[in-house]
C-alpha positions, 0 to 999 in steps of 0.5 A: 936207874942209870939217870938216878945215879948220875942225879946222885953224883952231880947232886951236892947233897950226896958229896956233903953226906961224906963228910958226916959219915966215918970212913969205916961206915963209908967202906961197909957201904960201899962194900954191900953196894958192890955186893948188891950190884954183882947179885943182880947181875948174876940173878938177872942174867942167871949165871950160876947155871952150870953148862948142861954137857957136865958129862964131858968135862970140857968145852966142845972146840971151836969150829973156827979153830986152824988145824 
């Protein structure tokens, strides 16, 4: 994924599409595109879990923490 994407930066032909495209589109994909990536990262690493200590409300301190 990361080396097609490095292919599409260098490739000219991406570059030259900008120019055909107006910037309203330009902005619309952009937006969906960043949309598309925070999805998958939130899906992929499942991040919309809540911590499963919801009773308490907090955090449990951190036992390296200076008295």
């Amino acid at each position: 994924m990361v080396a097609t994407a490095a292919f599409g930066l260098i490739s000219g032909d991406i570059w030259r599409v900008t120019h055909y495209v107006r910037p309203l589109r330009d902005e619309v994909f952009t937006l969906l595109s960043i949309t598309a990536l925070v999805g998958w990262l939130v899906v992929d690493h499942e991040l919309w879990d809540r911590p499963r200590d919801e009773i308490s409300g907090s955090r449990p301190a951190c036992s390296t923490s200076s008295p």
